[in-house]
C-alpha positions as CSV (number, residue, x, y, z in Angstrom):
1,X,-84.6,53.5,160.7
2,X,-82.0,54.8,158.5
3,X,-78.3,52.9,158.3
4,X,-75.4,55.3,158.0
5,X,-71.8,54.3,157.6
6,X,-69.3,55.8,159.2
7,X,-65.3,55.3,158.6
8,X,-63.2,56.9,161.0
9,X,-59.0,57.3,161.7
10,X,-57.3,59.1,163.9
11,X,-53.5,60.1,163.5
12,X,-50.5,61.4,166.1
13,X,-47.5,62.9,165.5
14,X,-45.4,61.6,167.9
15,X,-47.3,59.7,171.0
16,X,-48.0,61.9,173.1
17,X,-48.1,64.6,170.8
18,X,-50.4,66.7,168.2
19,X,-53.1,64.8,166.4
20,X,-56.2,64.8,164.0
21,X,-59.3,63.1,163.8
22,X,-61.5,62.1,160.8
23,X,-64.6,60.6,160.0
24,X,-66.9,60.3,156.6
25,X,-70.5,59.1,156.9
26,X,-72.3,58.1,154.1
27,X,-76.2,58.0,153.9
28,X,-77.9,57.7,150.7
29,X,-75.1,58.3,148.7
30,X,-74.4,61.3,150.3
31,X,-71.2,62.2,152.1
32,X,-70.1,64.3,154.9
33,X,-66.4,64.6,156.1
34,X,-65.8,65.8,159.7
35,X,-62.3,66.4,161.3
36,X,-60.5,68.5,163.3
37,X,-57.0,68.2,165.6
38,X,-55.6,68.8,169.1
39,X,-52.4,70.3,170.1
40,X,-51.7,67.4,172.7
41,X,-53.0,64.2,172.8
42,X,-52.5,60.5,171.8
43,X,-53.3,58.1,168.8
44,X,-55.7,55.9,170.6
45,X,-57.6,59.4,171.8
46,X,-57.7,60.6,168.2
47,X,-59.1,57.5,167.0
48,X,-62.2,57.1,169.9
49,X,-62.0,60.7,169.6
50,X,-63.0,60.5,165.8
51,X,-65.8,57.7,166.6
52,X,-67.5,60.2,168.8
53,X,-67.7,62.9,166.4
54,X,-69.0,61.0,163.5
55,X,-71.8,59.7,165.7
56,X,-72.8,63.7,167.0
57,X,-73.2,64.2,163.9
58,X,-76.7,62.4,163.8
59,X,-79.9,64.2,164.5
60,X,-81.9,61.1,164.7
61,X,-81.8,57.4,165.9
62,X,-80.1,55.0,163.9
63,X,-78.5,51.9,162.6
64,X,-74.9,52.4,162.5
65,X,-71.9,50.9,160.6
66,X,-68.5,52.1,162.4
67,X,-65.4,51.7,160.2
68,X,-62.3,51.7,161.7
69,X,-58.8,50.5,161.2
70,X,-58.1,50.8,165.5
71,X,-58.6,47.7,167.0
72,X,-58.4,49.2,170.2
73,X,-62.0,51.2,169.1
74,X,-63.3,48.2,167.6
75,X,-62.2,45.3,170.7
76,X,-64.0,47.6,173.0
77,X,-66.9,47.0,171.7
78,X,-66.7,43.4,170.1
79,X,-64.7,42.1,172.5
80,X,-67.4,43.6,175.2
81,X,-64.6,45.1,177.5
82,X,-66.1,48.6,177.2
83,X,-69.1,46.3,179.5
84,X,-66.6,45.5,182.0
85,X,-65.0,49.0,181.9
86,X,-68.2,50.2,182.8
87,X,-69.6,47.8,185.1
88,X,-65.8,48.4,187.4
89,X,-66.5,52.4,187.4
90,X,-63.2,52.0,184.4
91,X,-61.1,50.7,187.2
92,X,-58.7,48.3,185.6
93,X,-58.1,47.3,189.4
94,X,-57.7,48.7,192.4
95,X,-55.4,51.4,191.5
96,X,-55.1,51.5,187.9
97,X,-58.1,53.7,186.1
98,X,-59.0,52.5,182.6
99,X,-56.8,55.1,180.0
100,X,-59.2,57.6,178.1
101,X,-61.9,57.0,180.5
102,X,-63.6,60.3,179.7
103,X,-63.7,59.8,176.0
104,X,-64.8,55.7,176.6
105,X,-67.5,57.7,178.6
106,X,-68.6,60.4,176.2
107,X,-68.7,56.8,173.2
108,X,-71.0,55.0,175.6
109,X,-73.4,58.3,175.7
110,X,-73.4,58.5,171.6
111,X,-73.3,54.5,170.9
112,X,-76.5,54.0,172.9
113,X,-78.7,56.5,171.2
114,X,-78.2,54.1,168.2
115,X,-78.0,50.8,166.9
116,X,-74.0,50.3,166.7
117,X,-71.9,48.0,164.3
118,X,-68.6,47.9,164.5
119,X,-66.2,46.5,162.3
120,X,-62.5,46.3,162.0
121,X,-60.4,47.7,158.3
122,X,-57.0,46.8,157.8
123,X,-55.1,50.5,157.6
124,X,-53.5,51.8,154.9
125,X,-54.7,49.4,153.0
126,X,-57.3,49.2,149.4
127,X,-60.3,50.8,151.4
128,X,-61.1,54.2,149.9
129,X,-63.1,55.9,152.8
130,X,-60.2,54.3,155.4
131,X,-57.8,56.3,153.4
132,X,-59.2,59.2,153.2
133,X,-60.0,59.6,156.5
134,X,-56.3,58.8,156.9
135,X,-54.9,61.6,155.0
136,X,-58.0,64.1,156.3
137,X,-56.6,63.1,160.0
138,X,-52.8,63.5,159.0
139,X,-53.7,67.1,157.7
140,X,-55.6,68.2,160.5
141,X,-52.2,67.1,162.7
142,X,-50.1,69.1,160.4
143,X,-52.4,71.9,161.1
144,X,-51.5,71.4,164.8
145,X,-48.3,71.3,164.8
146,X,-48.1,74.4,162.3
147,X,-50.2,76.6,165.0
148,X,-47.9,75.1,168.2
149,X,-44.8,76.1,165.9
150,X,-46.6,79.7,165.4
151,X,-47.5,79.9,169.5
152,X,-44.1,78.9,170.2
153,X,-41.8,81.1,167.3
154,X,-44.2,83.8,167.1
């Protein structure tokens, strides 16, 4: 089985607010940068949001090294809460729903048609693929806020 690595950031100007997404997987010494952006959203959405992506991007099974710099991606799984999420229906309790349940959803789909790793980067920090995804996610935010500032001005 083939082991890709995939870094990951997501970014939000203000939170709530418009965002971009990143990720860079690396196979072989090859590269390939996904990203894209969303007009209103939030950090932590962007970040499990950019997770998601980079893992669509594989046409076949396998072993997976997730970089990121959210701990809130990265808990989920280490920590196993995205197992009790699940096994509660992503009820918190009886009243409060688990936030970003659909996108927690849509991860469990993509993690489990591979073998996933994930591990934790310090952000903005000496890691080279972190950073880039950083800047790549920052742009495609700027790109949202430019085309909400052209729907709104005209």
């Amino acid at each position: 089985m083939k082991t890709v690595e995939i870094y990951t950031d997501g970014a939000c100007s203000g939170n709530p607010g418009a965002g971009g997404w990143c990720a860079i997987l690396i196979y072989n010494g090859h590269e390939k940068l996904v990203s894209g952006y969303n007009k209103d959203t939030t950090n932590n959405r962007m970040e499990i949001f950019a997770v998601i992506q980079g893992l669509k991007q594989l046409k076949e099974q396998c072993n997976v090294n997730i970089y990121s710099d959210s701990a809130y991606v990265v808990n989920a799984f280490n920590e196993k809460w995205i197992e009790k999420w699940e096994k509660n229906n992503f009820m918190m309790n009886a009243k409060t729903r688990v936030k970003n349940d659909d996108l927690w959803r849509m991860l469990l789909i993509e993690t489990r048609k591979h073998v996933v790793n994930f591990v934790k980067v310090k952000g903005h920090s000496d890691n080279e693929y972190n950073n880039r995804c950083d800047k790549e996610a920052v742009k495609e935010t700027a790109k949202a806020i430019a085309l909400i500032s052209e729907e709104t001005h005209g």
